[in-house]
C-alpha positions in Angstrom: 76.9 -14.7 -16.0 76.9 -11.1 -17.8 73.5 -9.3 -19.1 72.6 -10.3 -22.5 72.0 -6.6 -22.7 76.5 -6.0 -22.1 76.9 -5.4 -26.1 74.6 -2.4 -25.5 76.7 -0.4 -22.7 78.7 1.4 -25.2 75.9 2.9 -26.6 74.2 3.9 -23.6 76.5 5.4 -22.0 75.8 8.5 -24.9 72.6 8.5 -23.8 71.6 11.6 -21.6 70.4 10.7 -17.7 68.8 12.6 -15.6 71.2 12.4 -12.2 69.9 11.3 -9.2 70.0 13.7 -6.2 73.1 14.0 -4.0 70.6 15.2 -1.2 67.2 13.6 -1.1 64.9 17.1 -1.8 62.9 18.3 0.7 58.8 18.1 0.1 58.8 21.6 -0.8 61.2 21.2 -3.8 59.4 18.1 -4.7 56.5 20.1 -5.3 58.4 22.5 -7.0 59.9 20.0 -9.7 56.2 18.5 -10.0 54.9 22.0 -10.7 57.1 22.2 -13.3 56.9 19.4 -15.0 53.2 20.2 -15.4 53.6 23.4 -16.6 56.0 21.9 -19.4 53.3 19.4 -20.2 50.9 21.3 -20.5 52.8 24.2 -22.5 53.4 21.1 -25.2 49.8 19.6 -24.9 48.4 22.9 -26.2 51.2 24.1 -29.0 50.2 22.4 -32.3 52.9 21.5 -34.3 54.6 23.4 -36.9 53.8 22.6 -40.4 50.3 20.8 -39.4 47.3 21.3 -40.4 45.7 23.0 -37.4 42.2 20.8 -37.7 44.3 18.2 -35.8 44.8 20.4 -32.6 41.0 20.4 -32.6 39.9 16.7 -32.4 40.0 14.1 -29.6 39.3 10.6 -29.0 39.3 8.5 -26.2 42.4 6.7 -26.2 44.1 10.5 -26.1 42.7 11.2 -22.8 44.5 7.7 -20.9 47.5 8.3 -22.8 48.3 11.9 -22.1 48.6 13.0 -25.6 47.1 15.2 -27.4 46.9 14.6 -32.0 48.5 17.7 -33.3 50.2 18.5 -30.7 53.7 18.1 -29.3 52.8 15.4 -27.6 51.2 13.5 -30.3 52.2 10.2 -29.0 51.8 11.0 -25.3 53.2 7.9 -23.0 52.9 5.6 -25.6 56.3 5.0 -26.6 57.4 5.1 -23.1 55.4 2.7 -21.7 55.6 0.4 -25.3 59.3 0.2 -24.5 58.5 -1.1 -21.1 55.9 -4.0 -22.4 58.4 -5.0 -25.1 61.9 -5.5 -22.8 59.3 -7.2 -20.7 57.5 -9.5 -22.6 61.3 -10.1 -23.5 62.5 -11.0 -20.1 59.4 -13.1 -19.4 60.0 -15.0 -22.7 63.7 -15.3 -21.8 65.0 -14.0 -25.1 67.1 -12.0 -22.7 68.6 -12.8 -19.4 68.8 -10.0 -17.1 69.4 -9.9 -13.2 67.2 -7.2 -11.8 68.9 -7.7 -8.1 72.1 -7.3 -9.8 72.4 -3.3 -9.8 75.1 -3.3 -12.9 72.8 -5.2 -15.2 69.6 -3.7 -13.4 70.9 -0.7 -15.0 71.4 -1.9 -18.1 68.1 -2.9 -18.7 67.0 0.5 -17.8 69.3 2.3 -20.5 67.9 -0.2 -22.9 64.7 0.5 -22.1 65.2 4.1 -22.9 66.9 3.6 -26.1 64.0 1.4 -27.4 61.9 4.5 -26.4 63.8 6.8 -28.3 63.7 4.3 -31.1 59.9 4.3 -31.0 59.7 8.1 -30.5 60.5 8.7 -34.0 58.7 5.4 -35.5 55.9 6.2 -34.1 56.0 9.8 -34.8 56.6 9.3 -38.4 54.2 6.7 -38.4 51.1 9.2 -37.2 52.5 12.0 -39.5 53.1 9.6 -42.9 51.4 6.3 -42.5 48.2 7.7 -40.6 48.1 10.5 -43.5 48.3 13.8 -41.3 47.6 17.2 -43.5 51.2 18.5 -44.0 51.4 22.3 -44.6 54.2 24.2 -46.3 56.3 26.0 -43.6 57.6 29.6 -44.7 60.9 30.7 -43.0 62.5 33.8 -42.8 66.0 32.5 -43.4 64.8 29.2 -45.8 62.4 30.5 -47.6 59.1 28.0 -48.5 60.1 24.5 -47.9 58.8 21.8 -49.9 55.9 19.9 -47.9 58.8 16.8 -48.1 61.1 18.7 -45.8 58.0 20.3 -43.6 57.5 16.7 -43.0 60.7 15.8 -41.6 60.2 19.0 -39.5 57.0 18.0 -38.0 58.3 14.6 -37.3 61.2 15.9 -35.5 58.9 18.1 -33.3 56.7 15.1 -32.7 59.4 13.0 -31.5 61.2 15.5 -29.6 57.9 15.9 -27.6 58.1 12.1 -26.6 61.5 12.7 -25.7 60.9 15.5 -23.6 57.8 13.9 -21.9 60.7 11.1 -21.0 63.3 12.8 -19.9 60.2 14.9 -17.5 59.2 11.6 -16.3 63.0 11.1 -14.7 62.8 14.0 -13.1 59.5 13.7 -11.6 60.4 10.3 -10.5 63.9 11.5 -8.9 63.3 15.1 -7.6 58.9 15.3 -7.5 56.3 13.1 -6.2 55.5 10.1 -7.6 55.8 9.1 -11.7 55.8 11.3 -14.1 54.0 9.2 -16.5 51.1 8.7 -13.9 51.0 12.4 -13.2 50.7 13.2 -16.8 47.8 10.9 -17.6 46.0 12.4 -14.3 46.8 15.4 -15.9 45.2 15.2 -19.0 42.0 13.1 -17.3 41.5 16.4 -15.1 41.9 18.5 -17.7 39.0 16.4 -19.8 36.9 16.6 -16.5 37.3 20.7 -16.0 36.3 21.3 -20.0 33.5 18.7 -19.6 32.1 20.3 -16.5 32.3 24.0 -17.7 30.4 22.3 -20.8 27.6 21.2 -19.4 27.1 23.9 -17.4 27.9 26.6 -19.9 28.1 25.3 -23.5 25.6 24.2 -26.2 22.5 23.1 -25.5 24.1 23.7 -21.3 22.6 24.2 -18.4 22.7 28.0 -18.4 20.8 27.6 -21.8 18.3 25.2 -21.3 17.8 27.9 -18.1 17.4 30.7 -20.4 15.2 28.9 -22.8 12.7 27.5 -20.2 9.8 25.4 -21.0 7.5 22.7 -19.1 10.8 20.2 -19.7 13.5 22.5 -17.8 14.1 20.1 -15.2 14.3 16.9 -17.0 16.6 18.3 -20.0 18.9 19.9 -17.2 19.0 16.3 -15.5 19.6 14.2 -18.9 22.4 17.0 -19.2 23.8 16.1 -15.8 24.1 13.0 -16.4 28.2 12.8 -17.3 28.7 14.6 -14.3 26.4 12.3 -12.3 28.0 9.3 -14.1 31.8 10.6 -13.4 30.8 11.2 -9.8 29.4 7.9 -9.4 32.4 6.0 -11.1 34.8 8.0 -8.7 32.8 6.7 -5.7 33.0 3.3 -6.8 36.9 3.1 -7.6 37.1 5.0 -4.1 35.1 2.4 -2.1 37.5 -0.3 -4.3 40.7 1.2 -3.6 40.4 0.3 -0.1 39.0 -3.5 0.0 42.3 -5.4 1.0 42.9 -8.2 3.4 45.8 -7.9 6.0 48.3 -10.9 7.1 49.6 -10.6 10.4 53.1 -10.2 11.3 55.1 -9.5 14.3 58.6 -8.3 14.7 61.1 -11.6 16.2 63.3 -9.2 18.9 59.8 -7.4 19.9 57.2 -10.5 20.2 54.6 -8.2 21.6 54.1 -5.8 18.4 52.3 -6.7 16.1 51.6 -5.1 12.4 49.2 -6.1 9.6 50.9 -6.8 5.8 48.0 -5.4 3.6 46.9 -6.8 0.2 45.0 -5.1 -1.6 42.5 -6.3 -4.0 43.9 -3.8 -6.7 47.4 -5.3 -5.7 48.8 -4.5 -8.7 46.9 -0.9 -9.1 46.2 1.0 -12.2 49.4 -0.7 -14.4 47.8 -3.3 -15.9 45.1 -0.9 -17.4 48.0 1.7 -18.0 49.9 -1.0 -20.6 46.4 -2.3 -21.8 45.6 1.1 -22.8 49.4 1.8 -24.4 48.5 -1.3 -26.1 45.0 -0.2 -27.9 47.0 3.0 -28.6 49.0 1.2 -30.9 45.8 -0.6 -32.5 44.7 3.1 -33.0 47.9 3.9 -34.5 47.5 0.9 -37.1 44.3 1.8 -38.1 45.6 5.2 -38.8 48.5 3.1 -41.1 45.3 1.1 -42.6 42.8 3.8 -44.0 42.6 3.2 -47.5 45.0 0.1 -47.4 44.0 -3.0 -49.6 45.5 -6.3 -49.4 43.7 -8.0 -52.1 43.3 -11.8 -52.7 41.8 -12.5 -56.0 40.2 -15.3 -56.9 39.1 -16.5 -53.4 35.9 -17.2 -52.8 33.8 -14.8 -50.7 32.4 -15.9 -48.0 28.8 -16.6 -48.2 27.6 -14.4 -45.4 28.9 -11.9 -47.4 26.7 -12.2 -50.1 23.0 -11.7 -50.5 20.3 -13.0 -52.9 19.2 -11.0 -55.6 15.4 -10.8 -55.5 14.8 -10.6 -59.2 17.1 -13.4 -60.4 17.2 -15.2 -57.5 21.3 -15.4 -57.8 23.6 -15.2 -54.9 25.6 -11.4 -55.7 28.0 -9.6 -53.3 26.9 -7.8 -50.5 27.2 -3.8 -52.5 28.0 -2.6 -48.6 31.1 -5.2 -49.4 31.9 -3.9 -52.4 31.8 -0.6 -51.5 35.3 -1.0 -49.5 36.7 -4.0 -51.5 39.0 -3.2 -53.7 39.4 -6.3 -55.7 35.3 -6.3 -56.5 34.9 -8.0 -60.2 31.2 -8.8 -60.5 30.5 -12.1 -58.5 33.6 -13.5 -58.4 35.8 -10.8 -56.9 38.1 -11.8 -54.2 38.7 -10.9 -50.5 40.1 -8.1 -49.4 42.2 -9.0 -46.3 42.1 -5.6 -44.6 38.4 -5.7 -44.4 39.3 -8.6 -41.7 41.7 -7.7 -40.3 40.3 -4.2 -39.4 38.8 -1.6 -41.9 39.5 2.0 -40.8 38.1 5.3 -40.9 39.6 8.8 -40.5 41.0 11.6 -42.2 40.0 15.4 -42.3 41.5 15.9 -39.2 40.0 13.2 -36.8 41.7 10.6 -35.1 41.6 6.9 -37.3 39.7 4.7 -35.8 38.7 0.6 -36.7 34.8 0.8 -38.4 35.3 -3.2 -39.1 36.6 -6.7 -38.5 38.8 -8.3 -35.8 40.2 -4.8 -34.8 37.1 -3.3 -34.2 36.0 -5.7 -31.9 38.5 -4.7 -29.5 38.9 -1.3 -30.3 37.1 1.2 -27.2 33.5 1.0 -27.2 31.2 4.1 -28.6 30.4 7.0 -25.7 28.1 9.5 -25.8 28.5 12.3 -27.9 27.6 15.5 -26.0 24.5 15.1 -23.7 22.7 12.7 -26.6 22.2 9.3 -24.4 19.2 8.8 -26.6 21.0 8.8 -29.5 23.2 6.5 -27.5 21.2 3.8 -26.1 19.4 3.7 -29.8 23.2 3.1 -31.6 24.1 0.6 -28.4 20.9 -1.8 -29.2 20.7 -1.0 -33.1 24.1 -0.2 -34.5 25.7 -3.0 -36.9 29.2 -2.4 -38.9 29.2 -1.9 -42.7 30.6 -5.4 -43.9 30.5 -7.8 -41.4 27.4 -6.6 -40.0 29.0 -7.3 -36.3 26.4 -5.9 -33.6 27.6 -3.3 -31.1 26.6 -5.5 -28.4 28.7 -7.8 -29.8 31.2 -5.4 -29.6 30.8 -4.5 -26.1 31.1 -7.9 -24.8 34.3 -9.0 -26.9 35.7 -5.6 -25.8 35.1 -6.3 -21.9 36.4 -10.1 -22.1 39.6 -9.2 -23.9 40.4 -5.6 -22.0 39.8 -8.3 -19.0 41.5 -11.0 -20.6 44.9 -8.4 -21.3 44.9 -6.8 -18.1 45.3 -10.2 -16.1 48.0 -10.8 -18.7 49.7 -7.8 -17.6 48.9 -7.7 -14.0 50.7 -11.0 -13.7 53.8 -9.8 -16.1 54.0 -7.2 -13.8 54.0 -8.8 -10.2 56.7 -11.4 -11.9 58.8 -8.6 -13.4 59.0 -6.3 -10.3 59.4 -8.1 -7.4 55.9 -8.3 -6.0 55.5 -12.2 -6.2 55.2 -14.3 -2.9 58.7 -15.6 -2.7 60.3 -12.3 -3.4 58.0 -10.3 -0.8 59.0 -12.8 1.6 62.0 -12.3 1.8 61.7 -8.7 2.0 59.9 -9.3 5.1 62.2 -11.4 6.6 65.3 -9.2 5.7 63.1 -6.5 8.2 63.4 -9.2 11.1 59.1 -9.8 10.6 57.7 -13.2 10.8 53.9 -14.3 10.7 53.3 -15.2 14.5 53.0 -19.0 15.2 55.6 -20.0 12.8 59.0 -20.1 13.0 61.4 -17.2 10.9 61.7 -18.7 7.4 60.8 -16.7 4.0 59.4 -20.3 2.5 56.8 -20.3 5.2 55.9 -16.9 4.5 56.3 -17.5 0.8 53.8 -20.7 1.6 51.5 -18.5 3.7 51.5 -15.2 1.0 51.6 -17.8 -1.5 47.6 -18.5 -0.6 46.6 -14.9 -1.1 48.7 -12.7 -4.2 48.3 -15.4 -6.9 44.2 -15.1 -6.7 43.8 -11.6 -5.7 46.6 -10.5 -8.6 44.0 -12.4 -10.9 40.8 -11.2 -9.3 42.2 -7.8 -9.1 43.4 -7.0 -12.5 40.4 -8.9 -14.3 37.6 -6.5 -11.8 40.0 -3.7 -12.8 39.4 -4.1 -16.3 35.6 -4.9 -16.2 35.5 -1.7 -14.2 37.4 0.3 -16.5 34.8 -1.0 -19.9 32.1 -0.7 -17.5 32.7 3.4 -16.5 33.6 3.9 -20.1 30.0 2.8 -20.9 28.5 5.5 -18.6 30.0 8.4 -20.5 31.7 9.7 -17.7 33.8 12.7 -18.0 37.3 12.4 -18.5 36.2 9.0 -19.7 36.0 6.1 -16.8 39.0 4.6 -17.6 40.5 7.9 -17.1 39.0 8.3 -13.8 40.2 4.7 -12.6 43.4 5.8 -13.4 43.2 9.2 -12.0 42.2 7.8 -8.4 44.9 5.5 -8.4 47.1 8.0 -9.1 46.2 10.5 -6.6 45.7 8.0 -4.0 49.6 6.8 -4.7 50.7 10.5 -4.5 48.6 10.9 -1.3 50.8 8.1 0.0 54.0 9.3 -1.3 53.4 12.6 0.4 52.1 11.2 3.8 55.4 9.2 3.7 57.5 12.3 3.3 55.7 13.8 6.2 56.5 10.8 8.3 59.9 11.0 7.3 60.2 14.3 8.0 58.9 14.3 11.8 60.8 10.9 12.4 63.7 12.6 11.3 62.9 15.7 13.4 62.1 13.5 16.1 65.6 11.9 16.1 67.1 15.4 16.0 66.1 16.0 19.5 66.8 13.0 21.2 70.0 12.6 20.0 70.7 16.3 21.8 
């Protein structure tokens, strides 16, 4: 039966690929490529793009850091599209809307190509989507050769940069993954989580209101200001310790080779089985939330004539009437004295931004499972106070409120997507089973059958996929609530990352000796 994807092969086979190496690359040429795909990332995180107002290149959020991207920048949409891309043909396969063999290599292909058209599709939505819908300050461009363009044409320009950024960042990530060490998409997001982490630390130690100035200014309360100013960098080292110590809880099954009954090996499970992904598509996910709110500043979607909801009113001391909430009214476009209707957007999510800051949900159902506030600068007064007091400006919803809705859906989403992603790659019980027994290994004390090591594994990914992804998530709100440099989510992610290249490179050492090792005795 052929790929519902086969109507698509025309069409990508126009589509540029990055070749795969006629001689695998040794590790010094790996390190080479993954050198210089930083360098390129880098180079396009810090060149703002033509035509934009250059406020943009100034401002970050949260969401920027996990995503690689930077607003303003060439690499205003980061990962995003990439990884969207991925969730959507996904989601598709798991809902069988489209039937794909992944052991078939033909159709395996396929549905790789069409992955990477849907992410060049998205490059340019989503890039005109930050640039028009989310209302970025579009500057006339002066040319030599053109002359002043209209701010309509400057537009289009910064678009195209935008998208060709995404692009680039995609095309980067194939070579990484072919000729470098590891992914490309993980090394940029480690990338940009270090880089936080550096211009945190040289903050605190030589910004405003620093160490070195606290120092220099003195006074009976040296010591405890420098400590309260420490505290990110006490936080992030903390939160590293932690992931470190999780990283390495697993359980192993035992397994012995059938032609060599006397060795016998350990198949480990770790409680991350499923490592940093699921956090990495939660994350691309709330980057898309972020890029609605952008869409939704100033939106209205009036109803008129509905009644207002009573907790949205308030009683008039002096009549003793019931009148709208004036916080209400202050956002609601369709306000006309007490019988104004509802405007929709104010549930749905009302945003903020402009003036060169990132949108960002202030209100309603978006809001609730938008990131959670961090400390800005060393103020973790200020922050505790706005944790315990802070309440939104229509619905009145408590931060607290916030925090826990937050932690039970990033929870809720990353189980979601830990189990899409053991389904969609192969890392289920029956298909590691038969892995293991196309290697000749068998658990010892049962006979040589993938269903009885199915039966066996069976007993152990199912929960630990579930327990895994959900403590992975809890972990991830939880760090983010410490104010941790580089943002704890970043960290998580950074750990993971670095661990999995760690791997990666002690496997190319093995390789290397095993191969050097074969060498000699075959002479």
């Amino acid at each position: 039966m052929a790929s519902s994807l086969h109507f698509l092969r025309p069409i990508l086979g126009f589509l540029p690929e990055v070749g795969a190496p006629k001689v695998p690359p040794s590790f010094q040429e790996k390190l080479m490529w993954t050198a210089i795909a930083l360098l390129i990332f880098f180079s396009m995180y810090h060149v703002t793009a033509v035509g934009l107002d250059p406020r943009y290149a100034a401002s970050s959020d949260f969401l920027q850091v996990v995503t690689a991207s930077k607003l303003g920048s060439l690499v205003t949409t980061g990962i995003g599209p990439i990884v969207l891309a991925s969730i959507f043909l996904q989601l598709f396969m798991g809902a069988k809307l489209i039937n794909v063999d992944m052991k078939n290599s033909e159709e395996r292909t396929e549905f790789y190509g069409t992955q990477k058209l849907l992410a060049f599709i998205l490059c340019l939505f989503e890039a005109w989507a930050y640039v028009v819908l989310g209302k970025m300050t579009v500057i006339s461009i002066s040319l030599p050769l053109i002359g002043a363009l209209a701010v309509s044409t400057a537009t289009f320009l910064v678009v195209l940069q935008i998208a060709l950024g995404s692009i680039v960042l995609l095309y980067l990530d194939e070579v990484v993954s072919k000729y470098g060490i590891g992914s490309g998409i993980s090394l940029f997001i480690a990338a940009g989580v270090a880089l936080a982490v550096v211009g945190g630390a040289i903050d605190i130690f030589t910004g405003d209101g620093g160490i070195a100035q606290i120092v220099h200014e003195g006074g009976a309360q040296v010591v405890a200001n420098s400590i309260l100013v420490l505290l990110p960098l006490i936080f992030t080292i903390l939160v590293f310790l932690v992931i470190v110590y999780v990283e390495g809880i697993r359980i192993e099954v035992p397994l012995a080779f059938e032609r060599a009954r006397g060795i016998g090996v350990g198949f480990p499970i770790k409680f991350t089985y499923v490592s940093n992904i699921p956090v990495i598509l939660a994350f691309a996910l709330i980057a898309n939330f972020q890029l609605m709110a952008a869409m939704m500043v100033d939106q209205h979607l009036c109803v008129s004539g509905v009644q207002v909801p009573q907790y949205l009113n308030q009683t008039d001391l002096a009549t003793g009437q019931n009148v709208i909430n004036p916080d209400y009214l202050a956002t609601n476009a369709c306000k006309d004295g007490n019988k104004s209707g509802i405007d929709l957007v104010n549930y749905v999510g009302r945003a903020t931004g402009g003036s060169g800051e990132p949108a960002t949900f202030a209100d309603g159902l978006f809001y609730l499972i938008s990131p959670i506030y961090r400390p800005l600068g060393h103020n973790y007064a200020g922050y505790i106070t706005t944790l315990t007091t802070q309440t939104t400006p229509v619905f009145h919803i408590p931060e607290a409120v916030h925090i826990l809705v937050y932690i039970i859906f990033l929870m809720a989403i990353c189980v979601v997507f830990g189990q899409f992603w053991v389904e969609t790659t192969n890392m289920g019980p029956k298909e590691v089973a038969e892995q293991l027994d196309a290697s000749g290994m068998q658990i010892p004390g049962f006979r040589r059958d993938p269903r009885m090591v199915a039966s066996i594994l069976e007993k152990y990914i199912p929960p630990i996929v579930v327990m895994g992804s959900a403590f992975v998530g809890l972990l991830a709100a939880l760090a983010d609530l410490t104010g941790a440099l580089g943002t704890g989510t970043g960290i998580l992610l950074t750990v993971g990352i670095i661990y999995k290249m760690y791997q990666d490179i002690e496997n190319q050492n093995v390789f290397a000796s095993s191969a050097l090792a074969s060498g000699l005795l075959g002479k």
